[in-house]
C-alpha positions as CSV (number, residue, x, y, z in Angstrom):
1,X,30.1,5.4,-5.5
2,X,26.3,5.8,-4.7
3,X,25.8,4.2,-0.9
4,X,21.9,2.7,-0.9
5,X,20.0,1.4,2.1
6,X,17.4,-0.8,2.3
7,X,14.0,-0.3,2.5
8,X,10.4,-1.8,2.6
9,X,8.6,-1.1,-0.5
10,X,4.9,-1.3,0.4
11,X,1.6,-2.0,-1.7
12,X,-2.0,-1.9,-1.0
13,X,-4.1,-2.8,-3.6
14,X,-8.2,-1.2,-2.3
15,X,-11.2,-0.1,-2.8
16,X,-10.8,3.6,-3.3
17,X,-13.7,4.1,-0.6
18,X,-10.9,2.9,2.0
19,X,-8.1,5.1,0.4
20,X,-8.3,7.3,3.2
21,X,-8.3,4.5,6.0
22,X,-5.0,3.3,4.5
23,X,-3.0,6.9,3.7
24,X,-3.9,7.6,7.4
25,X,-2.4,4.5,8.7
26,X,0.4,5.0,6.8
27,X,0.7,9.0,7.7
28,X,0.5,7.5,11.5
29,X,2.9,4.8,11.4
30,X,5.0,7.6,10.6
31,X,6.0,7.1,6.7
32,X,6.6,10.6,5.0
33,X,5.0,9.7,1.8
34,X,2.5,7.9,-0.6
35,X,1.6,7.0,-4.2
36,X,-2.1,6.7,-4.9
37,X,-2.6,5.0,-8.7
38,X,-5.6,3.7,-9.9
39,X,-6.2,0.0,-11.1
40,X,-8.1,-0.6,-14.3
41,X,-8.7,-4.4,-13.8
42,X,-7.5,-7.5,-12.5
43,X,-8.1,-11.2,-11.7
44,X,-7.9,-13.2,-8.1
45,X,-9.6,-16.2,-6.8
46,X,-12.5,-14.9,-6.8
47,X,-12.5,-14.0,-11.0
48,X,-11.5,-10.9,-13.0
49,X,-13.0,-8.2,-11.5
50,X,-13.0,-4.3,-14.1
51,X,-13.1,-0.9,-12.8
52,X,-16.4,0.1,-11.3
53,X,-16.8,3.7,-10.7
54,X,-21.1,3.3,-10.8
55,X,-20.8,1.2,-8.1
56,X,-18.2,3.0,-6.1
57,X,-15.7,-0.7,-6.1
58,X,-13.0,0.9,-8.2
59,X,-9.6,-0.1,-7.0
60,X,-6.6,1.6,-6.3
61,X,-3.0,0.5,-5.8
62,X,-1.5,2.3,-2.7
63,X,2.5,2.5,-3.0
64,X,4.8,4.1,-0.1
65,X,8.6,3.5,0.9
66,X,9.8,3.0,4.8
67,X,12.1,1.5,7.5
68,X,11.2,-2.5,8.5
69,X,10.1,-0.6,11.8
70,X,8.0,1.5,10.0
71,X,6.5,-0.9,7.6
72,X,5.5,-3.9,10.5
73,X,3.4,-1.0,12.3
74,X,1.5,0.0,9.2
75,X,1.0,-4.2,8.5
76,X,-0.2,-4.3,12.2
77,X,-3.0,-1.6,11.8
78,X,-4.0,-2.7,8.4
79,X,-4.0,-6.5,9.7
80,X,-7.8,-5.9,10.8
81,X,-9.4,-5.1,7.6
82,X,-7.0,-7.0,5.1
83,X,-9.4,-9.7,5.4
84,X,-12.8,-8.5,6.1
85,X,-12.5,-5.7,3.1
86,X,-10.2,-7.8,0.9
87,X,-7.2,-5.6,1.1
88,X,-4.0,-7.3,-0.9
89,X,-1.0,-6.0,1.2
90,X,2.6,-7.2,0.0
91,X,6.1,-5.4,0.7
92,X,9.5,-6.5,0.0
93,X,13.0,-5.1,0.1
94,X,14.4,-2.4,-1.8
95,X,17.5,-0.4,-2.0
96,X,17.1,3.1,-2.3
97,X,19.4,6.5,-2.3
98,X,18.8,8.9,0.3
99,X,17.8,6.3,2.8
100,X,17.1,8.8,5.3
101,X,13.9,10.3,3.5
102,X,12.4,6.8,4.2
């Protein structure tokens, strides 16, 4: 039988002008590796909001596996600017083979 760990699955949703603010946080807390997919549209409390390459606010979605440990450090640094830039940060539980890549 397959043994599986669990894991944090992480996801950022930004601006892809702070793409590189959040694969460094998560290249310092330590995580191995990261997804970068961009986001066509959406909707939030403040309305729908569509890709906008002219005006550089085109989103991206952010995706990366780690420990708990791992995953409160990254939340910690990101904390600062989740508000101030409008980050959406959630992460939840996975299980996952090969837990020790993560």
């Amino acid at each position: 039988m397959i043994e599986t760990v669990i894991r944090k699955r992480i996801e950022v949703l930004t601006d892809t002008a702070l793409v590189n603010r959040v694969t460094s946080a998560i290249d310092e807390a330590g995580i191995t590796g990261w997804t970068v997919t961009p986001v066509q549209s959406g909707k939030g409390r403040e309305g729908r909001w569509r890709e906008e390459r002219v005006m550089g606010t085109d989103k991206v979605l952010v995706l990366t596996i780690a420990s708990q440990e791992k995953a409160m450090a990254l939340a910690e640094d990101l904390a600062p600017i989740l508000s101030t830039h409008g980050l959406l940060l959630t992460m939840w539980d996975v299980e996952v083979i090969r837990g020790d890549r993560f």
